[in-house]
C-alpha positions as protocol buffer text, in pm:
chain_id: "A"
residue {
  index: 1
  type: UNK
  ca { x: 14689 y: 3458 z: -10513 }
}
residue {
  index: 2
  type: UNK
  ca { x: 14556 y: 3312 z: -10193 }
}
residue {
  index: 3
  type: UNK
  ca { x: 14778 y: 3101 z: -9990 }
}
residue {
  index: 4
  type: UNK
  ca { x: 14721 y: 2788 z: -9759 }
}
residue {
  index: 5
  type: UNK
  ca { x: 14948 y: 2619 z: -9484 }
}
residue {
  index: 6
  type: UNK
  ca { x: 14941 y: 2210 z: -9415 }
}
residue {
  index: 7
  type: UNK
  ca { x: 15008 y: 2156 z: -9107 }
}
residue {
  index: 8
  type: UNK
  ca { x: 15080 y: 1719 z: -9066 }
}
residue {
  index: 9
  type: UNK
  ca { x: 14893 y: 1500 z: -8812 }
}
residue {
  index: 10
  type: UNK
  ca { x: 15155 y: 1376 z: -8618 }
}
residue {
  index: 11
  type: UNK
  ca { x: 15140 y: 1583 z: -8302 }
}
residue {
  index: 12
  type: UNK
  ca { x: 14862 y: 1558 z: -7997 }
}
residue {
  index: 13
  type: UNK
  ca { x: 14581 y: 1811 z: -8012 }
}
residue {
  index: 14
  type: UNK
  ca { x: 14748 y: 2021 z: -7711 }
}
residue {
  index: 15
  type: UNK
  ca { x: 15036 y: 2101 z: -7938 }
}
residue {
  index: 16
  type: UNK
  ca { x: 14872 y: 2090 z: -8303 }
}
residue {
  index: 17
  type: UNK
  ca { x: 14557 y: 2307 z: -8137 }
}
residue {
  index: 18
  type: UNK
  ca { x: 14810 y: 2630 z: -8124 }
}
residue {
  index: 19
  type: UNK
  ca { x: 14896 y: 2599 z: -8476 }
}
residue {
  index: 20
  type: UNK
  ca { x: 14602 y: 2590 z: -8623 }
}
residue {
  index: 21
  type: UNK
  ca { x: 14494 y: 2884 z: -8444 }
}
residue {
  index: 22
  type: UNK
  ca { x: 14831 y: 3086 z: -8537 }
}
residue {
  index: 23
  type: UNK
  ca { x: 14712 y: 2997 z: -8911 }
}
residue {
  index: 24
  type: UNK
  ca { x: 14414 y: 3195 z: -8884 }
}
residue {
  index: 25
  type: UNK
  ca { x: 14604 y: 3465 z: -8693 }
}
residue {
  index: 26
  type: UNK
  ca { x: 14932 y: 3458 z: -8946 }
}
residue {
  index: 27
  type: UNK
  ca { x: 14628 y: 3553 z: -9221 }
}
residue {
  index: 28
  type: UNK
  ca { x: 14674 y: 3234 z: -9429 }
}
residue {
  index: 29
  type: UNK
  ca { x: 14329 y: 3122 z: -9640 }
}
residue {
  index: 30
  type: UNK
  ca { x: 14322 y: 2814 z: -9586 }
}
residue {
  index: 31
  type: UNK
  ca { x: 14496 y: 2494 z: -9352 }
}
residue {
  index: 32
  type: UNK
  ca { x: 14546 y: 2158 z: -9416 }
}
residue {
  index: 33
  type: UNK
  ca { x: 14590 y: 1820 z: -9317 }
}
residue {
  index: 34
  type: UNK
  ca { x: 14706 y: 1474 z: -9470 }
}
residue {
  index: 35
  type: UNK
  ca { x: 14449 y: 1195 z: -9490 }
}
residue {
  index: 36
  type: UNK
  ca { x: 14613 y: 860 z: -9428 }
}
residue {
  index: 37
  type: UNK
  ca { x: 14619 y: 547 z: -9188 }
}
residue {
  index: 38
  type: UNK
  ca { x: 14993 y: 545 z: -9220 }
}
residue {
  index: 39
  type: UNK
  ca { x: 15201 y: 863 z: -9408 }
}
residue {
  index: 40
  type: UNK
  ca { x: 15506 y: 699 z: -9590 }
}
residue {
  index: 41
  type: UNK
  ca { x: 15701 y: 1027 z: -9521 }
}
residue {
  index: 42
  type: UNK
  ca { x: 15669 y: 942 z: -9152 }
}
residue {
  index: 43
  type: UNK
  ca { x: 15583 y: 554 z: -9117 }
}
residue {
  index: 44
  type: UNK
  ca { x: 15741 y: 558 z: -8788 }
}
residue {
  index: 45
  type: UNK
  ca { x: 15541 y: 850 z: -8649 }
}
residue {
  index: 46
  type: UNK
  ca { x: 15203 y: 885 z: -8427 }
}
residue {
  index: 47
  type: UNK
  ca { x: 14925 y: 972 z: -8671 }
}
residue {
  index: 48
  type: UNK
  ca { x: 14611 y: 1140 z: -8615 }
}
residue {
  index: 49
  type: UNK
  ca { x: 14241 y: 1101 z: -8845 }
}
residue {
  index: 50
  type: UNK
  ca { x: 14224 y: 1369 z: -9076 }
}
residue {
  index: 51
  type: UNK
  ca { x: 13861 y: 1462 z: -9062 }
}
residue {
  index: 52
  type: UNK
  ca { x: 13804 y: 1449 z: -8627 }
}
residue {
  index: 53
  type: UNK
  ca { x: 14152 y: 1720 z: -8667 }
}
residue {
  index: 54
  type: UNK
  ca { x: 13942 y: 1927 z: -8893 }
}
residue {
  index: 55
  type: UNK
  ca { x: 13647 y: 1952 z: -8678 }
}
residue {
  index: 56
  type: UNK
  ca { x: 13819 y: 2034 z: -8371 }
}
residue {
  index: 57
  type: UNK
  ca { x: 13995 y: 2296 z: -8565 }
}
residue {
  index: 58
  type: UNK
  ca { x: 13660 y: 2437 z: -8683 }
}
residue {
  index: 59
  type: UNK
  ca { x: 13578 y: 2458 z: -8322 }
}
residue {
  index: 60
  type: UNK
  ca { x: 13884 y: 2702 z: -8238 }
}
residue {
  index: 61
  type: UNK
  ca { x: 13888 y: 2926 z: -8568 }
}
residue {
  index: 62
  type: UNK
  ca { x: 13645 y: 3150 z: -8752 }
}
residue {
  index: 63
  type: UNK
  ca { x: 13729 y: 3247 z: -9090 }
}
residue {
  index: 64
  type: UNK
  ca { x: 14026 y: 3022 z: -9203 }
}
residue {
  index: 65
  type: UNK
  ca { x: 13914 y: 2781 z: -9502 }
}
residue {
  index: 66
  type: UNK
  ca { x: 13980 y: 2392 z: -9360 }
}
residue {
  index: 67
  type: UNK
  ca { x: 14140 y: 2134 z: -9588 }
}
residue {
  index: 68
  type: UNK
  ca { x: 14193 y: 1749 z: -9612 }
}
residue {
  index: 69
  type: UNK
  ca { x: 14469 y: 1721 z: -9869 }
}
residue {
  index: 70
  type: UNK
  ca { x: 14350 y: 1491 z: -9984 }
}
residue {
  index: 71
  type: UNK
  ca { x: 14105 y: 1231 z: -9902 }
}
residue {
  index: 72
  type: UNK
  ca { x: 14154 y: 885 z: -10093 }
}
residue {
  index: 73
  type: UNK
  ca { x: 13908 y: 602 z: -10138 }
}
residue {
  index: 74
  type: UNK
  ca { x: 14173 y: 369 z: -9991 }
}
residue {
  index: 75
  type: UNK
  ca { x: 14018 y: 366 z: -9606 }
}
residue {
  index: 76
  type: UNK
  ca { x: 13718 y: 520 z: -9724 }
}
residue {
  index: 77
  type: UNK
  ca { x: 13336 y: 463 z: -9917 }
}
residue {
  index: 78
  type: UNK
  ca { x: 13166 y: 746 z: -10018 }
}
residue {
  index: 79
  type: UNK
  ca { x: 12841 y: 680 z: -9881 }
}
residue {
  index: 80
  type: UNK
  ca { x: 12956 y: 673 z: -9502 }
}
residue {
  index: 81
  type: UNK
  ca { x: 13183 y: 940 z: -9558 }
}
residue {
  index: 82
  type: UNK
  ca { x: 12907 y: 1138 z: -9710 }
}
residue {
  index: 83
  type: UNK
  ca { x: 12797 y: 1178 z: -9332 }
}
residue {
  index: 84
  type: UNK
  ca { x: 13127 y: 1326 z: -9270 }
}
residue {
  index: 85
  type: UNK
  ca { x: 13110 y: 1557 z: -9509 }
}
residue {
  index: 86
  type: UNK
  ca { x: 12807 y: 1654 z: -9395 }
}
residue {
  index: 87
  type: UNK
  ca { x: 12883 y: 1708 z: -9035 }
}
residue {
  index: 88
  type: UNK
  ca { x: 13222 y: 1863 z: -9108 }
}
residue {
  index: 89
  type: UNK
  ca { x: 13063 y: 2179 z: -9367 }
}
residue {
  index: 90
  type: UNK
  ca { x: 12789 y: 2223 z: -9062 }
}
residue {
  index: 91
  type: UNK
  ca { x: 13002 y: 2217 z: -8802 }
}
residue {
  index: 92
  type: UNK
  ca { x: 13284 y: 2420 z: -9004 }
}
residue {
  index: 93
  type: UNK
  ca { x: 13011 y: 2687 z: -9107 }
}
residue {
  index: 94
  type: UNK
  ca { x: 13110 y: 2614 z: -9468 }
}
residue {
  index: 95
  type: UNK
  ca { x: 13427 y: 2636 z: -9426 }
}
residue {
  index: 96
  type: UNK
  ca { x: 13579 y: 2297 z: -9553 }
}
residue {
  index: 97
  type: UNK
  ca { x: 13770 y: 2218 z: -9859 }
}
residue {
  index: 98
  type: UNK
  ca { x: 13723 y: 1870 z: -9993 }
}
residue {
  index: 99
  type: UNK
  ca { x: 14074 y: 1794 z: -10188 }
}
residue {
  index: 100
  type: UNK
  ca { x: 13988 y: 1381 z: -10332 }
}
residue {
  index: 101
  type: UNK
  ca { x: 14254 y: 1198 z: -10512 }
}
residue {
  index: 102
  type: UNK
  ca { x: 14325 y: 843 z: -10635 }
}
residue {
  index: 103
  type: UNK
  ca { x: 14560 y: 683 z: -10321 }
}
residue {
  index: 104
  type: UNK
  ca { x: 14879 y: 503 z: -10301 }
}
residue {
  index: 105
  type: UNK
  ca { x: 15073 y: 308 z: -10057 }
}
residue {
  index: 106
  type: UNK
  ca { x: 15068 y: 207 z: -9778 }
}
residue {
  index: 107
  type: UNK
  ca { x: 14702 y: 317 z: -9713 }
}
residue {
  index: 108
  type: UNK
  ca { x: 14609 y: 57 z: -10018 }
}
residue {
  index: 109
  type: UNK
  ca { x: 14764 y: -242 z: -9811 }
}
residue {
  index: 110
  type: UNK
  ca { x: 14652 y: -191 z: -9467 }
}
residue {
  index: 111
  type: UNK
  ca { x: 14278 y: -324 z: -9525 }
}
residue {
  index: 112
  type: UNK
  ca { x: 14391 y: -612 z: -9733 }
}
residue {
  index: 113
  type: UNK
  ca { x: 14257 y: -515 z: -10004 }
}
residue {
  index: 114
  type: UNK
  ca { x: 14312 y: -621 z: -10376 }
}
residue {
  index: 115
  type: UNK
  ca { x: 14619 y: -435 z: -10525 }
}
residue {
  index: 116
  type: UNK
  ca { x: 14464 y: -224 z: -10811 }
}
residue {
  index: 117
  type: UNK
  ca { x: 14626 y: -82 z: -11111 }
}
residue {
  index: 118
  type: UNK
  ca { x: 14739 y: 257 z: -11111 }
}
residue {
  index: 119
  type: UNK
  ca { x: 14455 y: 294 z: -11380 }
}
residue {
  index: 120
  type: UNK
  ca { x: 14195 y: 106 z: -11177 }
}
residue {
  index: 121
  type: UNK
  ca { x: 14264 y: 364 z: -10854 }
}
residue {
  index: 122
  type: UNK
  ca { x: 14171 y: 662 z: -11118 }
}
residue {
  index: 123
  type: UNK
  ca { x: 13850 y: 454 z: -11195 }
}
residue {
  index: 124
  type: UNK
  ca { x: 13790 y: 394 z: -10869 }
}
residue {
  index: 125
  type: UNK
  ca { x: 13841 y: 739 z: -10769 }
}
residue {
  index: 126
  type: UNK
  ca { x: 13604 y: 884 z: -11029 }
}
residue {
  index: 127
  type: UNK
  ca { x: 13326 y: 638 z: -10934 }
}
residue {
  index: 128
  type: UNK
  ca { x: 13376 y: 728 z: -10580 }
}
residue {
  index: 129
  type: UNK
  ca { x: 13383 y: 1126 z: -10641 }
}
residue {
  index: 130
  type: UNK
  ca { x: 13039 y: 1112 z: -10873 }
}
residue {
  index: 131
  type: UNK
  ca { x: 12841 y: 901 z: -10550 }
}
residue {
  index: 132
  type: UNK
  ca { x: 12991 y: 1088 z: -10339 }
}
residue {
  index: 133
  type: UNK
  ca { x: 12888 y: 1448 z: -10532 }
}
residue {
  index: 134
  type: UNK
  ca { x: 12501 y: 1203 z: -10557 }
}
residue {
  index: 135
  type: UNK
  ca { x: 12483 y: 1129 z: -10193 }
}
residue {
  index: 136
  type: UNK
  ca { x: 12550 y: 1495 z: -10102 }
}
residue {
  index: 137
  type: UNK
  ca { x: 12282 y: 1665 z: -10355 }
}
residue {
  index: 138
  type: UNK
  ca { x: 12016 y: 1464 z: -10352 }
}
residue {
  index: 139
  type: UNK
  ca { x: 11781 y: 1181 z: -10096 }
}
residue {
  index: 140
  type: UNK
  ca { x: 11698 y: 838 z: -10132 }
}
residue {
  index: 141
  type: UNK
  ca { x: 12054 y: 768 z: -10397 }
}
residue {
  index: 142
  type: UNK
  ca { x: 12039 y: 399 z: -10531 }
}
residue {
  index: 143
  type: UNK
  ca { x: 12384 y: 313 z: -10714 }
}
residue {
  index: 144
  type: UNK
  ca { x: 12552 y: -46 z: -10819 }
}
residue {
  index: 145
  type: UNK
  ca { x: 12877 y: 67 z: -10903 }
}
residue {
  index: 146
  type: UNK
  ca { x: 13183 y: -142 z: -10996 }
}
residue {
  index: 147
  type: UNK
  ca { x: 13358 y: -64 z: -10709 }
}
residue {
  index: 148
  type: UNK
  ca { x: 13042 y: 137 z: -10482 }
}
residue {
  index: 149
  type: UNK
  ca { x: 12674 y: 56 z: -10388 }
}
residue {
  index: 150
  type: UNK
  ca { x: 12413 y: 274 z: -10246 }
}
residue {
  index: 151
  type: UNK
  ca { x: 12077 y: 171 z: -10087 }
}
residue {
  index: 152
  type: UNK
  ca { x: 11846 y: 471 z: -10025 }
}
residue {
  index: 153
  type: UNK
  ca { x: 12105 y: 676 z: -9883 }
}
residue {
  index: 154
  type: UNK
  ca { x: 11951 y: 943 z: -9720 }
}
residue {
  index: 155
  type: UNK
  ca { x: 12017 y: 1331 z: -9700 }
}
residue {
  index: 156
  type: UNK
  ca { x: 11730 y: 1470 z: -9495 }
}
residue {
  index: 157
  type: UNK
  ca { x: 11720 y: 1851 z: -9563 }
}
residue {
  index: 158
  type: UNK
  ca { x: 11817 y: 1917 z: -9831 }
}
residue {
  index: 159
  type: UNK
  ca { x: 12144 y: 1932 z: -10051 }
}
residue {
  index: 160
  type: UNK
  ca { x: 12501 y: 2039 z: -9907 }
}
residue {
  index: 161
  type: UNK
  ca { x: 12705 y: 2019 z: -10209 }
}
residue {
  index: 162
  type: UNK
  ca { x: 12712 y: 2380 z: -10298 }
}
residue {
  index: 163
  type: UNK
  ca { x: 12834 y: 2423 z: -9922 }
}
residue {
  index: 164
  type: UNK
  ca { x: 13173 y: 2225 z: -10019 }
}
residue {
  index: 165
  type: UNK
  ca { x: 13383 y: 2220 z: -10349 }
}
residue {
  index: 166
  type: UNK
  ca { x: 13546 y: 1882 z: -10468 }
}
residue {
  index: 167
  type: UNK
  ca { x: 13927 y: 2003 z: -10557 }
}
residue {
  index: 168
  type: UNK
  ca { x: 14025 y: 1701 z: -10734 }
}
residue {
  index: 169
  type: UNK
  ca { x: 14407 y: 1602 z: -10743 }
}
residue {
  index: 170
  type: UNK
  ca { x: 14606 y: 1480 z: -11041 }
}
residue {
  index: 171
  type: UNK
  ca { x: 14938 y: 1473 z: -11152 }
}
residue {
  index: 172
  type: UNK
  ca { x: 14846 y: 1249 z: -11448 }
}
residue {
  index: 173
  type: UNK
  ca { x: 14717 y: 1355 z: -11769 }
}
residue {
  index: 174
  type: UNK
  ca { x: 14374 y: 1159 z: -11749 }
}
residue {
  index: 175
  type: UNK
  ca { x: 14320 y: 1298 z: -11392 }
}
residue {
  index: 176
  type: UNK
  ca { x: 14420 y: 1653 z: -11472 }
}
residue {
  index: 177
  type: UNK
  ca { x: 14136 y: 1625 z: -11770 }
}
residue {
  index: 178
  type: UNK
  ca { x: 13948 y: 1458 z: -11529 }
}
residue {
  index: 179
  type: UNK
  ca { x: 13936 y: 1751 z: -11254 }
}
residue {
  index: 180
  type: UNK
  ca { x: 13876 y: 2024 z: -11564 }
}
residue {
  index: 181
  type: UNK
  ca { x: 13550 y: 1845 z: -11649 }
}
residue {
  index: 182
  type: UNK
  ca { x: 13416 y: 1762 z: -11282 }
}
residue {
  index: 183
  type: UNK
  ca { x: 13607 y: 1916 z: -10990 }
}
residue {
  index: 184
  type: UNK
  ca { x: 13560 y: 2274 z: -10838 }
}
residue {
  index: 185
  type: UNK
  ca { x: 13909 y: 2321 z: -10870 }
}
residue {
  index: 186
  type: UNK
  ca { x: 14256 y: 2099 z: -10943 }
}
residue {
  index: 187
  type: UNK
  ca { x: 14524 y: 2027 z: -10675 }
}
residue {
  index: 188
  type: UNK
  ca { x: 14809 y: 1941 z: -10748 }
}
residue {
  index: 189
  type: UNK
  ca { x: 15184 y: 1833 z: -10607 }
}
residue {
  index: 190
  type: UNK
  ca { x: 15375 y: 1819 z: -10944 }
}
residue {
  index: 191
  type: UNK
  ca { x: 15633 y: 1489 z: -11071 }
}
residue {
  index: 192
  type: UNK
  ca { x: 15785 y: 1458 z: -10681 }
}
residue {
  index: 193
  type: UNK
  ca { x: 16043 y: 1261 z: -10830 }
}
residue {
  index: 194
  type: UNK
  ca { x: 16165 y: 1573 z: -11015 }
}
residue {
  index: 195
  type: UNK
  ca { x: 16536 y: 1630 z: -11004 }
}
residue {
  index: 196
  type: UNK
  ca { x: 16555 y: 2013 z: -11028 }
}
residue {
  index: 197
  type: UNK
  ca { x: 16344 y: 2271 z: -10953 }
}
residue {
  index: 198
  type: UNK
  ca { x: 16288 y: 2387 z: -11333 }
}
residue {
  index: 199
  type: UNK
  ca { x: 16232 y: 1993 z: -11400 }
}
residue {
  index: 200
  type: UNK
  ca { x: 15935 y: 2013 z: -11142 }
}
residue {
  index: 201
  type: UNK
  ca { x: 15774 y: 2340 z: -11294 }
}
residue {
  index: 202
  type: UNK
  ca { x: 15804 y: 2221 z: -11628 }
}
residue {
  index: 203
  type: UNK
  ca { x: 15577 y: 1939 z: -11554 }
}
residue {
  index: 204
  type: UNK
  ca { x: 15328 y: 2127 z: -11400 }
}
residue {
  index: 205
  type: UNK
  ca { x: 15339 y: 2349 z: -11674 }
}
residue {
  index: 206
  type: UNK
  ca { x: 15241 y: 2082 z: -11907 }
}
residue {
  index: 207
  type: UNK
  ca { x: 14953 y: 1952 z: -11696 }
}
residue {
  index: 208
  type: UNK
  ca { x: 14819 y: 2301 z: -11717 }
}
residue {
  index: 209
  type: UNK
  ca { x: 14808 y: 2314 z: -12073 }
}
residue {
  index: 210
  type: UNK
  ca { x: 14634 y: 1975 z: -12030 }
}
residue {
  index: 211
  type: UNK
  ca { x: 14392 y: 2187 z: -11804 }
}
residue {
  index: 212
  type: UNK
  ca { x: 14332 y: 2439 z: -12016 }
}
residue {
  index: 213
  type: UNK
  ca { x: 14198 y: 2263 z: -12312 }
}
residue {
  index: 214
  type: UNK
  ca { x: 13975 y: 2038 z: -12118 }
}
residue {
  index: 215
  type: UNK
  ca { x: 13857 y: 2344 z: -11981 }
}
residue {
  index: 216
  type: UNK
  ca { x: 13740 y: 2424 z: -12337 }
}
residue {
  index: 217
  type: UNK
  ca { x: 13516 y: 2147 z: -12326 }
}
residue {
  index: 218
  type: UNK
  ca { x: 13380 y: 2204 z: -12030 }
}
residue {
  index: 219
  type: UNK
  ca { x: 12973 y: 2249 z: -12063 }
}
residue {
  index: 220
  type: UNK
  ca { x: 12936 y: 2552 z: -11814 }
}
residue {
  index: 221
  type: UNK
  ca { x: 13255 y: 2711 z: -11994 }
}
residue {
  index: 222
  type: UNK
  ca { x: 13347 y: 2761 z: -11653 }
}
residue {
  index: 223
  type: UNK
  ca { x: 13726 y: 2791 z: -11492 }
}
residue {
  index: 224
  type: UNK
  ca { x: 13870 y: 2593 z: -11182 }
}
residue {
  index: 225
  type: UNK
  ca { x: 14038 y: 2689 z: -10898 }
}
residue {
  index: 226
  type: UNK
  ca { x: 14430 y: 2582 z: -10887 }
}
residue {
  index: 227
  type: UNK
  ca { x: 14585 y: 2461 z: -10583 }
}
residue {
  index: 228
  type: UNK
  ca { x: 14976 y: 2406 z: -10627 }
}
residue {
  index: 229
  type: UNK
  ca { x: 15157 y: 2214 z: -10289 }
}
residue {
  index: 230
  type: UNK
  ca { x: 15470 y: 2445 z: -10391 }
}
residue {
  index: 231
  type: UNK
  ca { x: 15676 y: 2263 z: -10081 }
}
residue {
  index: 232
  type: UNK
  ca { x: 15634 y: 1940 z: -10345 }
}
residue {
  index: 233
  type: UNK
  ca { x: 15929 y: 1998 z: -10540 }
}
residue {
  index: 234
  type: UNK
  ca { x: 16305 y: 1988 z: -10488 }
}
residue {
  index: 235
  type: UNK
  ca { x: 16288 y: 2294 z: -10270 }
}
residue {
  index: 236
  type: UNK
  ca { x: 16153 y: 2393 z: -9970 }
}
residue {
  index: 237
  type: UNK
  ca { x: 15903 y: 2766 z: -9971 }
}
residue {
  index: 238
  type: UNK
  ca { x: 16029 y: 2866 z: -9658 }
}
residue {
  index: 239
  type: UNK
  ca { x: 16417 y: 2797 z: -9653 }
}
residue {
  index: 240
  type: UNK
  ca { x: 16430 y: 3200 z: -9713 }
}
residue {
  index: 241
  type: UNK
  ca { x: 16161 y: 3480 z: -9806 }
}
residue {
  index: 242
  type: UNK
  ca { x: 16364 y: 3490 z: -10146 }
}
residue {
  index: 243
  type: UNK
  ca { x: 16249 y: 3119 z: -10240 }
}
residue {
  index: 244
  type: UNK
  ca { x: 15886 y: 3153 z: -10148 }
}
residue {
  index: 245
  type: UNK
  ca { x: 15871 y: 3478 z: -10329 }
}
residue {
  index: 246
  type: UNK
  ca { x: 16049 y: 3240 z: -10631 }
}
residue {
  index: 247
  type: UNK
  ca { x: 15855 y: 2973 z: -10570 }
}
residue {
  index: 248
  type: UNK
  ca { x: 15499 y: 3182 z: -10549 }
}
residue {
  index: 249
  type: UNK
  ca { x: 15611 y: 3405 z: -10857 }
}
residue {
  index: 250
  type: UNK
  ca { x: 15662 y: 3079 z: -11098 }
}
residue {
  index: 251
  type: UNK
  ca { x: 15300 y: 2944 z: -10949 }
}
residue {
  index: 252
  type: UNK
  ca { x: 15126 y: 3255 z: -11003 }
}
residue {
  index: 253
  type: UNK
  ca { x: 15293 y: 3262 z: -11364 }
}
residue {
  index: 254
  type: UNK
  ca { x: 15099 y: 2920 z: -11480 }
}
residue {
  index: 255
  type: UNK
  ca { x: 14778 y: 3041 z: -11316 }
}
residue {
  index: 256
  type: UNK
  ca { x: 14747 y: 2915 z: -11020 }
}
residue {
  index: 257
  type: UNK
  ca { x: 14497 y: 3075 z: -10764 }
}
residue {
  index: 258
  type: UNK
  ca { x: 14662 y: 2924 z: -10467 }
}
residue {
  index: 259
  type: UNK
  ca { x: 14981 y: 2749 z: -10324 }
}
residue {
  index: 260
  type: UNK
  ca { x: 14991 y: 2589 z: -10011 }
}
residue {
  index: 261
  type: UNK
  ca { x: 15266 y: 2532 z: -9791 }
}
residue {
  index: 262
  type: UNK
  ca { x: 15398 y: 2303 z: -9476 }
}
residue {
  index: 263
  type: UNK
  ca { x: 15436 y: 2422 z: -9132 }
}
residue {
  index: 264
  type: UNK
  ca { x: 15809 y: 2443 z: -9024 }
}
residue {
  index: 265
  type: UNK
  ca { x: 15937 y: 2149 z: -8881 }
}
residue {
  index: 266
  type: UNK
  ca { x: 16246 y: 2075 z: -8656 }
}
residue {
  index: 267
  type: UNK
  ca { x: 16307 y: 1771 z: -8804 }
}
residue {
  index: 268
  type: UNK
  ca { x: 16242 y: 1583 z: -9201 }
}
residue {
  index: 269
  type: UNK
  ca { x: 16004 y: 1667 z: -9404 }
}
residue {
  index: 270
  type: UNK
  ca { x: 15965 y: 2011 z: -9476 }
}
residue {
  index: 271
  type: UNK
  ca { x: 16253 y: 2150 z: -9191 }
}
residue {
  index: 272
  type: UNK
  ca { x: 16240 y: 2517 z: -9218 }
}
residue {
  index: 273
  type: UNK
  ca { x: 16252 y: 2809 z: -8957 }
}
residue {
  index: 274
  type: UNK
  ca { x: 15929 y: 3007 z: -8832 }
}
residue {
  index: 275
  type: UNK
  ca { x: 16086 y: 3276 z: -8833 }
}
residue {
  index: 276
  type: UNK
  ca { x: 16090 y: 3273 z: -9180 }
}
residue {
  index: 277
  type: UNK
  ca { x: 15716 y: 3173 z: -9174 }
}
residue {
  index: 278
  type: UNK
  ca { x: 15649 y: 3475 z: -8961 }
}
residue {
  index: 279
  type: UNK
  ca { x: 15838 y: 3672 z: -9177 }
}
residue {
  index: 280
  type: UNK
  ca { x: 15639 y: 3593 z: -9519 }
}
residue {
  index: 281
  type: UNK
  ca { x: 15362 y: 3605 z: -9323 }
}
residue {
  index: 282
  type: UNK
  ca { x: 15378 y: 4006 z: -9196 }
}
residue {
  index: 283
  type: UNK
  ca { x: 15548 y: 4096 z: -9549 }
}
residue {
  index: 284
  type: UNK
  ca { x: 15349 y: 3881 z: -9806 }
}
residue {
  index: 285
  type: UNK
  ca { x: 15004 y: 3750 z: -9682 }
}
């Protein structure tokens, strides 16, 4: 099990820099941050861009794995944010984890866009994750998509794409099936609406067996990695050592390679006391 800390976007570099760097030193994997214009968990709050946070925290750790979880095609077209990509995994050394998923509100509004269907967002996130996988393998990509063009995009020296995995989210059936046949690994936050705790893992327990025979089909026979947000659910990982170890047990017991989970806060979401964090971290990571 390898385990991975999301640390929100709301707080001015001098005060987020700090935590990223405790990550590292704490001995988690991998960090994370939300990708959105506005976050409806904190409409109200500052917000900062989730890639320019990533690069800065490249520039202040070394080995800790770097995460946008996860980066919609709301705001977003994969061509330009090919170049991000790009610039990110060079600057980062390799370092960065690419999480994708389909969007949701308000991000969808804020551009005036169209509203879509929440079946059009899963075909618009698929067409988006296949240019985007094109523009960073190969030079001179031409694409007339339904939702995405490309006009002899360029990648000049050669392909990045085995530098940075695509860890596809889904909570949905045809998305789960979806990140079996394509993604380098599946991330996932479970029903949210859940009532209990068992309701939650029984969910994600059925989108794993959903996983697993995709994975059957899958023409490299190969397996994914599984990332489970385990602060997603009714309960919170670090309200006590005893409930991460629960919560990490039940995740490791589907098959999951990793769990991520929040950074204490002082106030809603995801309160919790570092001193708990401290202590999972010296007796668990």
């Amino acid at each position: 099990m390898r385990f991975g800390i999301c640390i929100l976007p709301d707080l001015d570099w001098q005060h987020a820099r700090p935590l990223w760097q405790r990550a590292e030193q704490l001995g988690f994997d991998h960090a994370w941050t939300y990708d959105h214009l506005v976050w409806g968990g904190l409409p109200d709050s500052r917000w900062f861009s989730c890639m320019p946070t990533l690069t800065a925290a490249a520039t202040v750790t070394t080995t800790i794995e770097l995460g946008a979880f996860v980066v919609s095609p709301n705001f977003r077209h994969p061509v330009a944010f090919s170049r991000e990509v790009q610039t990110l995994v060079d600057i980062s050394d390799g370092r960065f984890l690419l999480g994708l998923g389909a969007g949701g509100t308000p991000d969808d509004r804020l551009l005036g866009q169209p509203e879509l269907t929440a079946r059009q967002r899963v075909d618009r996130l698929q067409e988006f994750t296949m240019l985007l996988d094109r523009t960073l393998r190969a030079d001179h990509v031409d694409v007339v998509g339904e939702y995405y063009t490309a006009r002899d995009m360029r990648l000049v020296g050669g392909s990045v794409r085995e530098r940075v995995p695509l860890l596809l989210a889904g909570n949905g059936p045809r998305s789960v099936r979806y990140a079996a046949r394509f993604g380098d690994g599946w991330v996932t936050t479970g029903d949210t609406t859940a009532a209990t705790t068992d309701e939650w893992f029984a969910g994600i327990a059925r989108n794993c067996e959903i996983l697993d025979a995709a994975l059957a089909d899958r023409s490299d026979g190969g397996d994914v990695a599984r990332y489970l947000s385990i602060d997603s659910g009714p309960a919170q990982s670090l309200q006590s050592v005893a409930m991460f170890d629960e919560l990490t047990g039940r995740a490791a017991e589907l098959g999951f390679t990793d769990v991520i989970i929040h950074w204490p806060r002082q106030t809603p979401p995801h309160v919790a006391s570092e001193a708990v964090l401290e202590e999972v971290a010296a007796s668990r990571l």
